[in-house]
C-alpha positions as CSV (number, residue, x, y, z in Angstrom):
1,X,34.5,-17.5,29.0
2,X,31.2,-17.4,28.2
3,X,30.1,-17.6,24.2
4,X,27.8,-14.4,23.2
5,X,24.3,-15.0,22.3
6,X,23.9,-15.6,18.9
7,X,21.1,-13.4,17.1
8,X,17.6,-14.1,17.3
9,X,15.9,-15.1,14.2
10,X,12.0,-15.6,13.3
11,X,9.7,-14.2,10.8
12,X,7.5,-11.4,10.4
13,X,4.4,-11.0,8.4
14,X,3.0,-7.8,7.4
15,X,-0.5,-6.4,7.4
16,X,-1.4,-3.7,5.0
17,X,-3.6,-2.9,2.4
18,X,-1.2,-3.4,-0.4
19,X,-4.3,-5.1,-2.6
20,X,-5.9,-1.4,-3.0
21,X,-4.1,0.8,-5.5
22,X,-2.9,4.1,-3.4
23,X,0.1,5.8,-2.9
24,X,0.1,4.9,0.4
25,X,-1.1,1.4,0.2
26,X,2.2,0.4,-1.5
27,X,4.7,3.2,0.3
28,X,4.1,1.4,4.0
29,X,4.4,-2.0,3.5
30,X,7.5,-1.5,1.3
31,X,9.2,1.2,3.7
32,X,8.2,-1.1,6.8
33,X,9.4,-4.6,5.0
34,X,12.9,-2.7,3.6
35,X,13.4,-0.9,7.2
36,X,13.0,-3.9,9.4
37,X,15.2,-6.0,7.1
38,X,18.2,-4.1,7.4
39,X,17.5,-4.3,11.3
40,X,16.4,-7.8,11.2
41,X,18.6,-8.9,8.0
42,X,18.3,-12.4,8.5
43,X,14.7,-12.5,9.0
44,X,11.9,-13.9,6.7
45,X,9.3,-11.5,5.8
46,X,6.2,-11.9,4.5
47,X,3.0,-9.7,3.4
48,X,-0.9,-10.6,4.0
49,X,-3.6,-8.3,3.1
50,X,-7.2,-9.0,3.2
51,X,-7.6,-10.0,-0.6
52,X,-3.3,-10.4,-1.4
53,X,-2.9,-12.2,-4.3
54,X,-6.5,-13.5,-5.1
55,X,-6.9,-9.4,-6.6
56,X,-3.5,-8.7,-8.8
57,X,-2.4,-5.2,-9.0
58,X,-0.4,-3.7,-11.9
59,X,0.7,-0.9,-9.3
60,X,2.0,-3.2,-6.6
61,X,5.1,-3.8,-8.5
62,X,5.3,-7.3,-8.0
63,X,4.7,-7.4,-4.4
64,X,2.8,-10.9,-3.3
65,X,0.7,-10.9,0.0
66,X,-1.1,-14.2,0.6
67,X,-5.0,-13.4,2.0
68,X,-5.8,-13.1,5.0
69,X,-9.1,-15.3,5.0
70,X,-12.1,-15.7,7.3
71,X,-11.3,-14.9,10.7
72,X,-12.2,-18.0,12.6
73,X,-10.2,-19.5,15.7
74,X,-8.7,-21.9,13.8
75,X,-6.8,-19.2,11.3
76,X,-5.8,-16.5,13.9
77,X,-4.2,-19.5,15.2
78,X,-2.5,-20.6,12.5
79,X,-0.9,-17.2,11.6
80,X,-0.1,-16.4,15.2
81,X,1.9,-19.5,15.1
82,X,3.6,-18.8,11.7
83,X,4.8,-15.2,12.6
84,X,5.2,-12.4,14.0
85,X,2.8,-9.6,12.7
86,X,3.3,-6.2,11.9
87,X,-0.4,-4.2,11.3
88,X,0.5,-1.2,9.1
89,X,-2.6,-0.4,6.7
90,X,-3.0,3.3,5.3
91,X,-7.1,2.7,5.5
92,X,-7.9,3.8,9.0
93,X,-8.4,0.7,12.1
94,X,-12.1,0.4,12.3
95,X,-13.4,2.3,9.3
96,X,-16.1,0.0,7.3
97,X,-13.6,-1.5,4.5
98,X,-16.4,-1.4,2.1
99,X,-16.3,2.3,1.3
100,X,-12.4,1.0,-0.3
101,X,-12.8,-2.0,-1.2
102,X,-16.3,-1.5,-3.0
103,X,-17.6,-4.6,-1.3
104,X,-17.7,-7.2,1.5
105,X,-14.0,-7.9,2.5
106,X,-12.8,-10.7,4.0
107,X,-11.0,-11.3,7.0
108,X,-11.6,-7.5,8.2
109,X,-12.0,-8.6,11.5
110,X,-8.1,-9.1,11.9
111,X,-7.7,-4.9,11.6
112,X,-10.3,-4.3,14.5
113,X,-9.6,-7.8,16.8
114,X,-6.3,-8.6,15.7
115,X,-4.8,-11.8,16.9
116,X,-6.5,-12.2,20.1
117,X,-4.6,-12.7,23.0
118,X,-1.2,-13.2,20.8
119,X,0.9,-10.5,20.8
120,X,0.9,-7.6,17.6
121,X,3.2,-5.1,16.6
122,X,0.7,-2.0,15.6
123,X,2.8,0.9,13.6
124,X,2.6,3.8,12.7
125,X,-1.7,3.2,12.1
126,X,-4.8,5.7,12.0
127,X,-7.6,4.9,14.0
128,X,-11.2,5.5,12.9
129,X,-14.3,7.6,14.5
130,X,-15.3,6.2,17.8
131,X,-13.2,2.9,17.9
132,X,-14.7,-0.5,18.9
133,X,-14.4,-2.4,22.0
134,X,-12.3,-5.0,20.5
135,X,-10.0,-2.4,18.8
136,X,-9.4,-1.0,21.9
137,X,-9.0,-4.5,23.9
138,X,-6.6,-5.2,20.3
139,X,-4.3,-1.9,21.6
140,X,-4.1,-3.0,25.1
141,X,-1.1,-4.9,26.3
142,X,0.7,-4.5,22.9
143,X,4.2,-3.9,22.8
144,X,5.0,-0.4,21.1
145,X,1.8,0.2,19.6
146,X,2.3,3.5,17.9
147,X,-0.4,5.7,15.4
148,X,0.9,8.2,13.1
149,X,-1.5,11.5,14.4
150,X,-2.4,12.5,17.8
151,X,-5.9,12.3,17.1
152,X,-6.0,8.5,17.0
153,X,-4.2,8.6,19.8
154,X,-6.7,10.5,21.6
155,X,-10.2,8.3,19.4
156,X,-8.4,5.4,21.8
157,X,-8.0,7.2,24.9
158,X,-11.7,8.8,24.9
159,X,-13.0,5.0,24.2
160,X,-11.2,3.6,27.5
161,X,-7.7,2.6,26.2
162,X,-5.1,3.1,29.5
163,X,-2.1,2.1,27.6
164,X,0.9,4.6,26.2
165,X,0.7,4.8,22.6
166,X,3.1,6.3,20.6
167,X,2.7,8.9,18.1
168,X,5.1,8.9,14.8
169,X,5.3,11.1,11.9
170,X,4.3,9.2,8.9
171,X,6.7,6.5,7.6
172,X,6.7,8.0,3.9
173,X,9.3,10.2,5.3
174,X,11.6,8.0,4.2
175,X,10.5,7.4,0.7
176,X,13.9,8.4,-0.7
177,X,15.1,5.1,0.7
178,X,13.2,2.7,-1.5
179,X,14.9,4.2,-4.9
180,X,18.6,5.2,-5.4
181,X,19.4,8.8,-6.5
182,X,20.7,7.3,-9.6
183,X,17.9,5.1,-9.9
184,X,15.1,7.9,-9.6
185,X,17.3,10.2,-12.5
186,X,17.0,7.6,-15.2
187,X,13.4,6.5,-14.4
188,X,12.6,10.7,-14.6
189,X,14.7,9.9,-18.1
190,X,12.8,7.3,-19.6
191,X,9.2,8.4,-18.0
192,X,10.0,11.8,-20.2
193,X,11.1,9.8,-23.0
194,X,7.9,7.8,-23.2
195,X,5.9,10.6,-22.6
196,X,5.0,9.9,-19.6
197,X,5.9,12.6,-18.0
198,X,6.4,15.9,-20.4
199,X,9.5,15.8,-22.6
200,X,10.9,18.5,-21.2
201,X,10.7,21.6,-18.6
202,X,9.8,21.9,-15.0
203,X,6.3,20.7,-14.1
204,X,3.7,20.5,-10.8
205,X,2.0,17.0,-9.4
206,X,-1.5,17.5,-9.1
207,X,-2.9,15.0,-6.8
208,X,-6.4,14.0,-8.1
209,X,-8.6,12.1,-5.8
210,X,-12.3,12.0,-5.0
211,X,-12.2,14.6,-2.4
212,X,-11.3,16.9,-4.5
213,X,-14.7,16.8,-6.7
214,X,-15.8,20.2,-5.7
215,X,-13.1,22.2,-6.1
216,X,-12.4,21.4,-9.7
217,X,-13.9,24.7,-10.7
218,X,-11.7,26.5,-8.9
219,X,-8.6,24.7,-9.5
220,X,-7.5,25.8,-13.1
221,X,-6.9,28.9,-12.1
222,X,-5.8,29.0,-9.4
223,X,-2.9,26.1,-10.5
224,X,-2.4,28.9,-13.4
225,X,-1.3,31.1,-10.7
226,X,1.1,29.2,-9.1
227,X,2.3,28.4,-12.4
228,X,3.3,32.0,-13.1
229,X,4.8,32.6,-9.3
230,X,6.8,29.4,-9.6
231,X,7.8,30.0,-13.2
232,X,6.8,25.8,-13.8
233,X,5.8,25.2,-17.2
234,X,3.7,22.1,-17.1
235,X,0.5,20.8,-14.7
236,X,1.2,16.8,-14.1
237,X,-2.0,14.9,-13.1
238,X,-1.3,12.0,-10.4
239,X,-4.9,10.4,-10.1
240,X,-5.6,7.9,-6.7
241,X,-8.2,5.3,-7.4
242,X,-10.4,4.1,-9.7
243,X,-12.8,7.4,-8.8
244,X,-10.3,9.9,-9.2
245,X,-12.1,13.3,-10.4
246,X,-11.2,14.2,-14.4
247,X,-9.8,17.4,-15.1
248,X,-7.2,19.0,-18.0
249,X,-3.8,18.8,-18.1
250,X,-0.7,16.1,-18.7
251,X,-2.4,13.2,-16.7
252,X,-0.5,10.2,-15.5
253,X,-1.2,6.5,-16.2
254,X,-3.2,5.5,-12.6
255,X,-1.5,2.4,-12.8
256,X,2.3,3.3,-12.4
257,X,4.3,1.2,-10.3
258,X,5.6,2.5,-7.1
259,X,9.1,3.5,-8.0
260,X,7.7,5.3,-11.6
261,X,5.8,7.1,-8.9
262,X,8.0,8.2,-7.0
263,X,10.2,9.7,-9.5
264,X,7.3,11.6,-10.7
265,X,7.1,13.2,-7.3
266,X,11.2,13.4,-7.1
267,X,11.0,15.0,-9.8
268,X,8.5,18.0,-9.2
269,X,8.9,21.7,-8.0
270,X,5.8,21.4,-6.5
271,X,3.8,18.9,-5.1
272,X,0.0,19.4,-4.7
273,X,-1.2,16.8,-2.3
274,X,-4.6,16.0,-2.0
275,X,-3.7,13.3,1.0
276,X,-1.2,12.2,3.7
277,X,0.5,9.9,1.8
278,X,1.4,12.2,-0.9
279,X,2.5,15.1,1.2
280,X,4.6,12.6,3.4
281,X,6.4,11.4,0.1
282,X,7.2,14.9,-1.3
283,X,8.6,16.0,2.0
284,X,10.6,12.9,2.3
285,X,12.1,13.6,-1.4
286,X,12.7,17.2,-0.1
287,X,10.6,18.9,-2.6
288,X,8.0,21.7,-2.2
289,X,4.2,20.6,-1.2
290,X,1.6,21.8,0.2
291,X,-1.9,19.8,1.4
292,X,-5.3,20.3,-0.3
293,X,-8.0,18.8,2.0
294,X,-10.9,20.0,1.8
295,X,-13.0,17.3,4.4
296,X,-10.3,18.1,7.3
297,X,-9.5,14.2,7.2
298,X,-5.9,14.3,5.8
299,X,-4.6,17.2,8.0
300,X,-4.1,15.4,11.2
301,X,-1.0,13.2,10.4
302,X,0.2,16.0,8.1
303,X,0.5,17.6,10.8
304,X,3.0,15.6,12.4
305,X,5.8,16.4,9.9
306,X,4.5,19.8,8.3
307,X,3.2,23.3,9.0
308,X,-0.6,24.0,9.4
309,X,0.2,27.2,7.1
310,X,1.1,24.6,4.0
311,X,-2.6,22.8,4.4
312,X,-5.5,24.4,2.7
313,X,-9.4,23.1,2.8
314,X,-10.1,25.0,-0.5
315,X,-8.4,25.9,-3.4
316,X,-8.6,29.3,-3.6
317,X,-6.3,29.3,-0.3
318,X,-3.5,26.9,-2.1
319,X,-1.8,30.5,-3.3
320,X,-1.0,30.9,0.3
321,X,0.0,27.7,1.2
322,X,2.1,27.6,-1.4
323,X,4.2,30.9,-0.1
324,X,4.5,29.1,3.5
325,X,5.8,26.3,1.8
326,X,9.2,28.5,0.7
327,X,10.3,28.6,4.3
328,X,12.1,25.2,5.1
329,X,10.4,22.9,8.0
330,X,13.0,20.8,9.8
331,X,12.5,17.2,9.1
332,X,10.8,14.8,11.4
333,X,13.1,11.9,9.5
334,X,14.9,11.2,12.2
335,X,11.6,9.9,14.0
336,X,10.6,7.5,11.8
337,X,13.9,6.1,12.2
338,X,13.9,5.7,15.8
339,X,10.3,4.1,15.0
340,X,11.3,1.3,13.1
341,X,14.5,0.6,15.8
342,X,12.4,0.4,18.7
343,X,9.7,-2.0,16.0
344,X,12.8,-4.2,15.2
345,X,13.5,-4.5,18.9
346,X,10.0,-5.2,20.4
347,X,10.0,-7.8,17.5
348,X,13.5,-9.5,18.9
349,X,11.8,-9.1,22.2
350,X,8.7,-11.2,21.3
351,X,10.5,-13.4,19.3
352,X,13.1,-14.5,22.2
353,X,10.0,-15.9,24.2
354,X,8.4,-17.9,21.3
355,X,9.0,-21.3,20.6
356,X,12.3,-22.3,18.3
357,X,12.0,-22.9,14.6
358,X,14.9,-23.8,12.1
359,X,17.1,-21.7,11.3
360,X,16.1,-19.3,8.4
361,X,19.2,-17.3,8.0
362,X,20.9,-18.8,4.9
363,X,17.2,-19.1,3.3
364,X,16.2,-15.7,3.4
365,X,19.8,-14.3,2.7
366,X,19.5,-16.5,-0.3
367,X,15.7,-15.3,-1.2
368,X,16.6,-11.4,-0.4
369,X,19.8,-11.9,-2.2
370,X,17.5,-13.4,-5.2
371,X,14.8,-11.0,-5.3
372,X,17.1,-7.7,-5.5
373,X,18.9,-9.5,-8.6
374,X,15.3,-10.2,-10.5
375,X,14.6,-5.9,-9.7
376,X,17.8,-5.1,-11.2
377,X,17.7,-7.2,-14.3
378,X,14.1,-5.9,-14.5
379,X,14.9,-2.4,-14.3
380,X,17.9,-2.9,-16.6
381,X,15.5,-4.6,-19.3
382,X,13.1,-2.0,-19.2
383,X,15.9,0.6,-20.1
384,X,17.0,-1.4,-23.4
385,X,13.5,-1.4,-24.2
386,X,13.2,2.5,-23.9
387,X,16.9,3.1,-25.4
388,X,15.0,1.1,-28.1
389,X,11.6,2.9,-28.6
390,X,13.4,6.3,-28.7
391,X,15.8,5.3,-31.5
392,X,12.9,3.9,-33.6
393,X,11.1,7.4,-33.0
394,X,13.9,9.5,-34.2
395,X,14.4,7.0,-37.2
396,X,10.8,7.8,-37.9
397,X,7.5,10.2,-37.4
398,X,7.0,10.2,-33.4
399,X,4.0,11.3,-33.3
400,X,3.2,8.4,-35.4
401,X,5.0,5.9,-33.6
402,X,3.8,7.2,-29.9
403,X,0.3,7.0,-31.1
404,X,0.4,3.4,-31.9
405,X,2.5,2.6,-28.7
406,X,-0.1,4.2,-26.5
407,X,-3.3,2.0,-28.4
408,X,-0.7,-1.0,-28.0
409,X,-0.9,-0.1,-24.1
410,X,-4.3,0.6,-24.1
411,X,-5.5,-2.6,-25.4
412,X,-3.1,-4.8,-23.6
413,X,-4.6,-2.6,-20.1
414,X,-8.3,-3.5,-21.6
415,X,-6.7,-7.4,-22.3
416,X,-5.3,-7.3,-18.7
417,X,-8.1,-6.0,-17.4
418,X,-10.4,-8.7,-18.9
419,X,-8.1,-11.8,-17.7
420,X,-8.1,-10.5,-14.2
421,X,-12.2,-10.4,-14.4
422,X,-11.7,-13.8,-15.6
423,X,-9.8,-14.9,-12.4
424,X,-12.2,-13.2,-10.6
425,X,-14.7,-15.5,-12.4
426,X,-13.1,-18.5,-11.8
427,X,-12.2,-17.4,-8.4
428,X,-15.9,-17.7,-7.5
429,X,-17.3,-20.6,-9.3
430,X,-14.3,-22.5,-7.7
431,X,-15.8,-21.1,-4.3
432,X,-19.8,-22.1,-4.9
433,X,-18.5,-25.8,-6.7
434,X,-16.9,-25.8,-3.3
435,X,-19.7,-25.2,-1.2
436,X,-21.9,-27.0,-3.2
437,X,-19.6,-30.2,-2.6
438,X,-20.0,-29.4,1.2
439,X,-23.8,-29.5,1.0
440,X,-23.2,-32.7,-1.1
441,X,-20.8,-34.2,2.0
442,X,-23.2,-33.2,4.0
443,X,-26.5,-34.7,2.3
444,X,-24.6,-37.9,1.9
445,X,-24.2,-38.2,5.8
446,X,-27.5,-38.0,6.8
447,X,-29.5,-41.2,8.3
448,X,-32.4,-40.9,5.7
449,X,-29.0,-41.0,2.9
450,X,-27.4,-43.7,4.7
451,X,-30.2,-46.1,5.4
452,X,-31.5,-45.8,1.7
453,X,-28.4,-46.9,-0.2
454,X,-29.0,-50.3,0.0
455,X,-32.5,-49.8,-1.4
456,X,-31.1,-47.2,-4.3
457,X,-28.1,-49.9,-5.2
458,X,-30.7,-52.6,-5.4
459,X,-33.1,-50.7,-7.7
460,X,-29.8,-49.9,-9.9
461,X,-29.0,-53.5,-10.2
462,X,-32.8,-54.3,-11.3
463,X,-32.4,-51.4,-14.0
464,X,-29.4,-52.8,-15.9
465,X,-30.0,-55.1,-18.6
């Protein structure tokens, strides 16, 4: 009788853009890492981004991503040998990574040529205006390449792609997975308690980014409207990025960690998204949101998993949107799903044909097994420390008390903030003492350095005394 097959095992390294603060530069790497692990549970997988941990962010939770570096011959083929890749960035594939970053980026040639002739798992991805060659040529041949509206799908096809491409709804659909109803009800508890989030009574998430500049005018009142319609007492700020537009109301901290974040949306009776990310996130916590997009960009994935009548381009139209958002849209959950099955089994299938490695399984039970302990005693630290702050406040004035809390915070942000310029610092001075030892290498190798030495030792010895 012939002994089944045992499992295959191998590791996978995700691509994102979990260096960038967004909402959806944290949800996709973290639904895509905790989806394929339960498919691939004995797996090891790991995170790269093009700056990972050379640019620490307060709002990615913890989550390490080494950096991708320079794309040169010699690196694609190191981490085509290492892994497995999974490409899952919210930025879209071939959009200048400037505009997000705010400068050069390293290593952005792995989003547009992607490993070459080794094979990449592309999910769930947007694709920019008029695509490249080599994105194209980085589509073809994949197995399961997949983009999350149908106009990337058709950005590939009008540049020359002939190869089926699947279209998903956007994996944020799923965003109730990552935190535990019980979880997501004491987080709501202690964001209130810390005034985080208003102490008490039903409140609206406002989704500020720089899009929504020019409609700020307009906003107040309209927001005051649906405020009266909805019955919802309080008007909760969620600012995205460092160039998120200012206006009144209860604003959030724009460094919140993921989960805090998504028990601010859990928590909402309405969600006003400004992008895809957002609107994917409410309507995979089952709450109310509609889609204020006023450059048309955002829509298309929306799309996907909601009703055009819940997306408005300004805000005098969000009154509207909000009514078609009453009527129920079935959910597009069970998509997203299917997605990261047939991911988990093109990633067995490209596995099975590479080259064996040792055996991983006890390692990364152990390190999984590890790292969910270190989030629980985290989380259950964090709720002494609350349980602790609100007893002092009733012992005393809380007004007070939250006052000198929030300039504690404030200047241990402004202390962070200066130790990670610091790094930044050192970072680069590190980089130009290394270059300039190149030059030095270099220098020291030439003919005119060589054949001089014995001259330069022999003056030297004249010299001493």
């Amino acid at each position: 009788m012939q002994e089944p097959t045992s499992p295959t095992i191998g590791a996978l390294a995700v691509w994102s853009s979990s260096d960038l603060p967004g909402l959806g530069d944290q949800l996709l790497p973290r639904l895509t890492e905790f989806h394929l692990s339960t498919r691939l549970p004995d797996w090891r997988i790991s995170f790269h981004a093009p700056f990972g941990w050379t640019r620490p962010l307060r709002t990615d939770g913890g989550l390490v991503a080494e950096p991708l570096g320079e794309y040169r011959p010699r690196r694609v083929s190191a981490l085509a040998a290492a892994d497995l890749t999974v490409i899952t960035p919210a930025f879209p594939l071939g959009a200048d990574l400037t505009g997000f970053y705010g400068g050069p980026v390293p290593g952005a040639e792995f989003f547009t040529h992607a490993l070459g002739e080794h094979p990449v798992l592309v999910s769930a991805v947007r694709v920019a205006e008029k695509p490249s060659a080599q994105l194209v040529s980085a589509f073809a041949g994949q197995p399961y390449p997949s983009v999350r509206d149908i106009r990337s799908r058709d950005r590939l096809a009008d540049a020359g792609l002939q190869w089926d491409v699947a279209v998903v709804p956007h994996p944020a659909l799923l965003a109730d997975s990552l935190v535990s109803p019980g979880a997501l009800a004491t987080r709501q508890g202690d964001l209130r308690k810390l005034r985080i989030l208003p102490a008490e009574g039903s409140y609206l998430v406002l989704q500020l980014t720089p899009d929504l500049a020019g409609e700020l005018a307009t906003l107040p009142a309209v927001l005051e409207k649906i405020q009266d319609f909805l019955a919802i007492e309080h008007i909760v700020l969620l600012p995205t990025g460092p160039d998120a537009p200012a206006l009144d109301g209860h604003l959030l901290p724009a460094d919140l960690v993921l989960e805090d974040r998504i028990a601010v949306l859990a928590g909402a009776s309405l969600v006003v998204a400004a992008d895809e990310h957002a609107a994917a996130a409410a309507a995979g916590l089952d709450r109310r949101w509609v889609l204020l997009d006023p450059t048309g960009e955002q829509r298309w994935p929306v799309l996907e998993f909601g009703a055009t009548k819940q997306i408005a381009d300004r805000a005098n139209k969000l009154l509207d949107a909000v009514h078609a958002a009453l009527k129920p849209v079935a959910s597009r959950r069970q998509a997203v799903i299917e997605h990261f099955d047939a991911i988990a089994e093109a990633a067995q299938r490209a596995a099975s044909g590479r080259a064996p490695t040792r055996d991983l399984t006890a390692e990364n039970r152990a390190l999984r097994a590890a790292n969910a302990a270190l989030r629980e005693r985290m989380f259950i630290e964090r709720q002494r420390l609350v349980e602790q702050l609100a007893a002092g406040w009733q012992d005393s004035e809380p007004d007070a008390d939250l006052e000198s809390l929030r300039a504690e915070l404030a200047e241990e942000r402004r202390l962070h903030g200066e130790l990670a310029e610091r790094h930044r610092a050192l970072a680069a001075e590190i980089d130009r003492l290394a270059a300039d030892s190149t030059e030095l290498a270099a220098l020291r190798n030439t003919k005119l350095m060589r054949w001089a030495q014995p001259a330069r030792d022999a003056y030297g010895k004249l010299r001493k005394p």
